[in-house]
Backbone as a ProteinNet text record, in pm:
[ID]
protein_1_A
[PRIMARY]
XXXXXXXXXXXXXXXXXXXXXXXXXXXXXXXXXXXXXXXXXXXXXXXXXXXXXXXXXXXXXXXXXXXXXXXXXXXXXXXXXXXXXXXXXXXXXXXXXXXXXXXXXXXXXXXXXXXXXXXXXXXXXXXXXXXXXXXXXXXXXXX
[TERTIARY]
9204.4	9340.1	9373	9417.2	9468.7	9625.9	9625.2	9797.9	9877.8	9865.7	9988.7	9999	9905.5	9922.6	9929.2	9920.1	9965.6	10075.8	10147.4	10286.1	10362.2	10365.3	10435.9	10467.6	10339.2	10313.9	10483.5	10508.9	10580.9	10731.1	10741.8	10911.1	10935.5	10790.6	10872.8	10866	10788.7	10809.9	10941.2	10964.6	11077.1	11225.5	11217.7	11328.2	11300.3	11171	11154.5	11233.5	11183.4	11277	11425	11463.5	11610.5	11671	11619	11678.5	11693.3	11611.1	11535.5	11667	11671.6	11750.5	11885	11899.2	12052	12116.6	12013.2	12027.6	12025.5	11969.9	11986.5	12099	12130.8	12263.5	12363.9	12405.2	12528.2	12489.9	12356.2	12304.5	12352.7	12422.6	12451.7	12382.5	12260.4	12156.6	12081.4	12009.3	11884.8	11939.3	12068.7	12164.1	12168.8	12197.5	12212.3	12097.2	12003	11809.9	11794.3	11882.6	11857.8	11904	11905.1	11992	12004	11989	12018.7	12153.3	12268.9	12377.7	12305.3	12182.6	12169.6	12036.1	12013.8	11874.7	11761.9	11787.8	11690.3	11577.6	11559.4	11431.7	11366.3	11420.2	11360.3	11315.9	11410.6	11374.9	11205.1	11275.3	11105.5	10971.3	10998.6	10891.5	10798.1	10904.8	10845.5	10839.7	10864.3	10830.9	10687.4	10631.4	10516.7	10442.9	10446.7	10365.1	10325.6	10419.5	10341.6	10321.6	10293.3	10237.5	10135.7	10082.7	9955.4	9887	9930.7	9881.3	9861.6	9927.9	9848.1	9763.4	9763.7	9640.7	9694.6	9857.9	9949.2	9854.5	9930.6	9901.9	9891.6	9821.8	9786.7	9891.7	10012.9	10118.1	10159.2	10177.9	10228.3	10135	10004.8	9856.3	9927.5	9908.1	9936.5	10008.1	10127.6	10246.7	10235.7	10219.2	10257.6	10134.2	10002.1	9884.9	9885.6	9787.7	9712.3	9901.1	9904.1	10007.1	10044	9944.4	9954	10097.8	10104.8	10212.9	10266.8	10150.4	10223.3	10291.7	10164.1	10202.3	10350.9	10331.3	10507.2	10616.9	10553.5	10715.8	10735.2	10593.3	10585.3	10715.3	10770.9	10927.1	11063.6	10984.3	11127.2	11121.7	11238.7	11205.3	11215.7	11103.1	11126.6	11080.7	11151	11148	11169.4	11182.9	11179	11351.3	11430	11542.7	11575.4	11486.8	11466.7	11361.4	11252.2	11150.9	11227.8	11308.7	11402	11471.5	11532.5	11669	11566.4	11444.8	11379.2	11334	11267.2	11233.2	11324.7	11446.9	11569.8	11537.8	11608.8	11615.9	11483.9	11387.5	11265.5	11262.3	11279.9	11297.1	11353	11441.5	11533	11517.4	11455.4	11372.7	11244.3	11161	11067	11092.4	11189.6	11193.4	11286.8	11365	11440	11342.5	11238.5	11135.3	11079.3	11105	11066.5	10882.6	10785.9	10645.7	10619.9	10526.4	10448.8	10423.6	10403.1	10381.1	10264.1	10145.7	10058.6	10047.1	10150.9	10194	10247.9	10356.1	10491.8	10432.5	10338	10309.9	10192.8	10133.3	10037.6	10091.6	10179.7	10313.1	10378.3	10404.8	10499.2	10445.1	10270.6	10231.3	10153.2	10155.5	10129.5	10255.8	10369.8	10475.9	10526.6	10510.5	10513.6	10421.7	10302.7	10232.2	10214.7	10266	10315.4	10425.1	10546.7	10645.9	10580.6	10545.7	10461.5	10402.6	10346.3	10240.2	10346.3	10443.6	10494.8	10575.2	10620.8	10658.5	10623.9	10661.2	10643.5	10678.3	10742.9	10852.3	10883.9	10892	10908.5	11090.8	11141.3	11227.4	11351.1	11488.1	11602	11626.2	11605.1	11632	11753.2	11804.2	11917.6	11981.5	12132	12196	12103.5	12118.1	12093.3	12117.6	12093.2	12123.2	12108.2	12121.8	12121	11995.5	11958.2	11845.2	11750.8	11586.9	11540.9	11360.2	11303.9	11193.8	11089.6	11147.2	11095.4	11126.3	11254.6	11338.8	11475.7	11569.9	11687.9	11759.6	11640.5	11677.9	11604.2	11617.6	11565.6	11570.8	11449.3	11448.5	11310	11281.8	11203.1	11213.9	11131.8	11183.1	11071	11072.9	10948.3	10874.4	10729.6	10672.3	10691.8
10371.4	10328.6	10368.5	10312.4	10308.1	10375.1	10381.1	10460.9	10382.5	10271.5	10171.8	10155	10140.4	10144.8	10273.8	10410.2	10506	10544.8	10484.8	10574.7	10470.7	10370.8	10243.6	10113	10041.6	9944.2	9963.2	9757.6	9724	9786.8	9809.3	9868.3	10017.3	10106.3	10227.4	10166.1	10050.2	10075	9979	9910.5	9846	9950.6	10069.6	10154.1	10237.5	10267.7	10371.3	10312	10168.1	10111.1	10089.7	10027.9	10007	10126.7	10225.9	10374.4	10417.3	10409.4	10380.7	10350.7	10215.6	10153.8	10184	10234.7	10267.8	10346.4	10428.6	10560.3	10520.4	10387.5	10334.2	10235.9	10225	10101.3	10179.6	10357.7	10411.8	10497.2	10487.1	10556.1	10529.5	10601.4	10571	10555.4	10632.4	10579.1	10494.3	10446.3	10390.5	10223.9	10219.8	10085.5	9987.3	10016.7	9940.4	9885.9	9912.2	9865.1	9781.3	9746.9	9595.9	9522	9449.9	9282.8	9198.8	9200.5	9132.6	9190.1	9124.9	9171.9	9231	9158.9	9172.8	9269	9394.1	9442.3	9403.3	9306.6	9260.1	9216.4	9140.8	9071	9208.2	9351.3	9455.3	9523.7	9521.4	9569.9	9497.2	9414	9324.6	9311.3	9318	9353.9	9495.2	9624.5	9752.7	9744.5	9675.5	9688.9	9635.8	9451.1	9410.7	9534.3	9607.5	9697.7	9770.3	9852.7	9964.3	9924.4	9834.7	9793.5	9748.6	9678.2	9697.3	9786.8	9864.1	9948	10105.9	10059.1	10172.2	10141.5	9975.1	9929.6	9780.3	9738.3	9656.8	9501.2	9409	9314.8	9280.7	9154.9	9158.8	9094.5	9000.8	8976.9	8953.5	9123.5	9132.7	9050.8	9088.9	9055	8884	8811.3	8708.9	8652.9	8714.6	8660.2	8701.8	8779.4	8850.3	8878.4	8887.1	8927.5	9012.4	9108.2	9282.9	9321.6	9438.6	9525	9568	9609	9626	9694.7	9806.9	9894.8	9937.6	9970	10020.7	9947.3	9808.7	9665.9	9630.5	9625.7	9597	9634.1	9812.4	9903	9867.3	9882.8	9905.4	9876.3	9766	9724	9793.7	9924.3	9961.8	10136.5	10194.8	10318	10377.6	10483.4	10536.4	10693.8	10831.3	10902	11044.3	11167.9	11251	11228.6	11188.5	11141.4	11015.5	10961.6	10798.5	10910.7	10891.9	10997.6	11053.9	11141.7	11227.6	11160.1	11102.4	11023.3	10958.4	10869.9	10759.8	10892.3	10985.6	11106.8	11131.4	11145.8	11227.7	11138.2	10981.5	10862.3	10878.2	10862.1	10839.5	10917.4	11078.2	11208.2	11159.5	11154.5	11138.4	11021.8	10922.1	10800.2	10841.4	10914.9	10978.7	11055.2	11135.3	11236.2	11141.5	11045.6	10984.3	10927.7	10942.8	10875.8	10919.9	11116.5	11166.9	11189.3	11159	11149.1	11324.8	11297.3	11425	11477.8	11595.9	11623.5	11615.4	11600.8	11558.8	11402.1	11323.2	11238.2	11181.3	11291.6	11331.7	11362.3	11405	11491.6	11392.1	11336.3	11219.1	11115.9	11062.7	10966.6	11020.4	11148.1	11219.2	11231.8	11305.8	11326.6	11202	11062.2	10948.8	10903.9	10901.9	10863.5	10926.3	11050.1	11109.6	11165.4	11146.4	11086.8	10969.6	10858.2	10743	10775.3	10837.6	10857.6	10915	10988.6	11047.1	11014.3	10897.2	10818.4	10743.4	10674.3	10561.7	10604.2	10747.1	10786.8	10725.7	10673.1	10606.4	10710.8	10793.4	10838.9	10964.3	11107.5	11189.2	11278	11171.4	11174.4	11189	11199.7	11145.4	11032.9	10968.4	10788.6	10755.7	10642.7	10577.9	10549.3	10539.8	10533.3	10418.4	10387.4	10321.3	10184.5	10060.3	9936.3	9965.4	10026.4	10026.8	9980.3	9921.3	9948.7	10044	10017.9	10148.5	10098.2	10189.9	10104.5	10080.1	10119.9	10061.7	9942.1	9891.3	9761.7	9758.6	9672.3	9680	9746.8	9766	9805.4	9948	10043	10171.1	10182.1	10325.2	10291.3	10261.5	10319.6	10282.7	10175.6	10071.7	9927	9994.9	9900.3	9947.8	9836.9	9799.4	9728.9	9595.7
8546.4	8575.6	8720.4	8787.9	8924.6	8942.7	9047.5	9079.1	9029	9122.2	9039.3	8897.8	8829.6	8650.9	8594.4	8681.6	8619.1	8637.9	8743.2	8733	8687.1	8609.4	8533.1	8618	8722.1	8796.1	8867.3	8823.8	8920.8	8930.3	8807.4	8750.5	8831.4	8771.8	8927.3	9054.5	9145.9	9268.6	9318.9	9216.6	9205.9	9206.2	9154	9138.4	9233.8	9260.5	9431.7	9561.8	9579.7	9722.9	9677.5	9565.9	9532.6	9563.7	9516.8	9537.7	9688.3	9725.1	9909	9979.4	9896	10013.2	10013	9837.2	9871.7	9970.9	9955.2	10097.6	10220.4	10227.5	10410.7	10387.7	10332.8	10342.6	10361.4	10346.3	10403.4	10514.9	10553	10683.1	10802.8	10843.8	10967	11081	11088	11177.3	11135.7	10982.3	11009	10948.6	10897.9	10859.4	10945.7	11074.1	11212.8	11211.4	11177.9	11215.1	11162.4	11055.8	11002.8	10981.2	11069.8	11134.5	11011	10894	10784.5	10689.8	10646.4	10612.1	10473.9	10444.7	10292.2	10327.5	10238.5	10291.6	10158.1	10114.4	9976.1	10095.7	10189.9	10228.6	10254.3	10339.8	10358.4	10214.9	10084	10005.9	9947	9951	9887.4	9962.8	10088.7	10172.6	10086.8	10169.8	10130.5	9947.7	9868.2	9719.4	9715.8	9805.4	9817.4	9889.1	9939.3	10036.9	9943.7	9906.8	9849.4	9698	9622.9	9509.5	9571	9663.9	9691.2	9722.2	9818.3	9846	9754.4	9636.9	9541.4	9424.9	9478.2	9335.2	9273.5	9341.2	9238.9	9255.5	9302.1	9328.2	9499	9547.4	9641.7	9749.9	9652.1	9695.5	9850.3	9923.3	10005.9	10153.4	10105.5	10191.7	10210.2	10084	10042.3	10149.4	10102	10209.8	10363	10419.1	10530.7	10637.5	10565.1	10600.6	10628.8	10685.9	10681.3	10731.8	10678	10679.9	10807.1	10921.6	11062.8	11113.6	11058.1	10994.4	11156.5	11227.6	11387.3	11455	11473.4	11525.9	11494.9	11377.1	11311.1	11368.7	11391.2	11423.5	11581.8	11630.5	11777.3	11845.7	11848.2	11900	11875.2	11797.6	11709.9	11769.8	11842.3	11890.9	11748.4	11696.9	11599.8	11664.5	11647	11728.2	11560.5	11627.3	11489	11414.1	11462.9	11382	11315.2	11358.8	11273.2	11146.2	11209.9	11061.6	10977.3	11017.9	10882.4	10821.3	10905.6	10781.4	10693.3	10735.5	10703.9	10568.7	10604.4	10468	10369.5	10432.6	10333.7	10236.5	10294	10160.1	10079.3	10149.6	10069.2	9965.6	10014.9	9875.3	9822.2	9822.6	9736	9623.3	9700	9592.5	9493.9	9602.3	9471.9	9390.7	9399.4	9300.9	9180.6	9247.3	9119.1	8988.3	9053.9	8937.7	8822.1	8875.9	8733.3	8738.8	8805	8795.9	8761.1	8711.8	8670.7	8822.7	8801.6	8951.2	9046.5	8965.1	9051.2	9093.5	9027.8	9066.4	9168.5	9155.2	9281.9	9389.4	9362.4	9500.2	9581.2	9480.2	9563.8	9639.3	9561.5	9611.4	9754.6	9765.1	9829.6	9954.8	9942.8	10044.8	10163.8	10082.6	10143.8	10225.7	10176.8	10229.2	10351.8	10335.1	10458	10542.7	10542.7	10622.6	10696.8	10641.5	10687.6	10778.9	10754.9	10832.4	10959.1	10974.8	11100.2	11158.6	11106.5	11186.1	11268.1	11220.4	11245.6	11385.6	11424.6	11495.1	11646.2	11743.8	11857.8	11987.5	12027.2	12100.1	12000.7	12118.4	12055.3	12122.5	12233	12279.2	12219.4	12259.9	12175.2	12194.6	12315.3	12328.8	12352.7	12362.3	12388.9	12276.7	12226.7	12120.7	11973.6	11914.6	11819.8	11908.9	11904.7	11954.5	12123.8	12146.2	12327.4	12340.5	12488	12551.6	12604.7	12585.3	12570	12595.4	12639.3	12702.1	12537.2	12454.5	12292.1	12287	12352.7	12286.4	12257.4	12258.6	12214.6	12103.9	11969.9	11862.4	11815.7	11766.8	11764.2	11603.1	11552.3	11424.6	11350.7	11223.5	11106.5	11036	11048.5	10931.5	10890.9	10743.5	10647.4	10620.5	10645.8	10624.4	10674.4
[MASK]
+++++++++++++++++++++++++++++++++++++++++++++++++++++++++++++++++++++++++++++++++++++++++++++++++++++++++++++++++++++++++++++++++++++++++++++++

């Protein structure tokens, strides 16, 4: 059995980003980052991502092709205060799940490792939306 069919496939990663996102929709920093009034296209993105990427379906590949997770952000200043907020929510999503803990903790320690990677700029940067030699828009999108 694979990750994804052990921690209950599509239904937990379906309640991991919903949860996710609730936490960025009253964020005051990482809310602005996404130019969509509605954050379902972001939610469904990062739900295709990481169901593949722990075993789910191939979906996201499908749609979007290779994940190219840096490529993606590269345009986006993401700096150690984009990372945290981008962590807080995330905790706060895994633990809503309840996983056994060697569960939790496998889950846990991928995710934030990811956050770290994604890091671009270790600066404070220019406000949220300002200009900035990242780009106009600053910030963690997911997937």
């Amino acid at each position: 059995m694979n990750f994804f069919d052990a921690v209950g496939g599509e239904p937990t990663f379906r309640k991991l980003v919903d949860e996710f996102y609730a936490g960025v929709a009253t964020d005051p920093l990482l809310r602005p980052m996404y130019p969509e009034e509605d954050l379902g296209p972001a939610t469904e993105r990062l739900t295709l991502f990481l169901m593949q990427y722990w075993g789910g379906p191939n979906t996201y590949s499908a749609q979007r092709g290779h994940p190219r997770l840096r490529m993606r952000h590269a345009p986006f200043r993401v700096g150690p205060a984009e990372r945290d907020a981008w962590l807080l929510h995330m905790r706060r999503a895994v633990d809503s799940l309840d996983l056994p803990p060697e569960q939790h903790a496998t889950l846990w320690e991928y995710l934030e490792r990811a956050a770290y990677f994604m890091v671009n700029t270790m600066d404070d940067g220019p406000e949220p939306g300002g200009p900035g030699p990242a780009g106009p828009t600053n910030g963690l999108k997911t997937a």
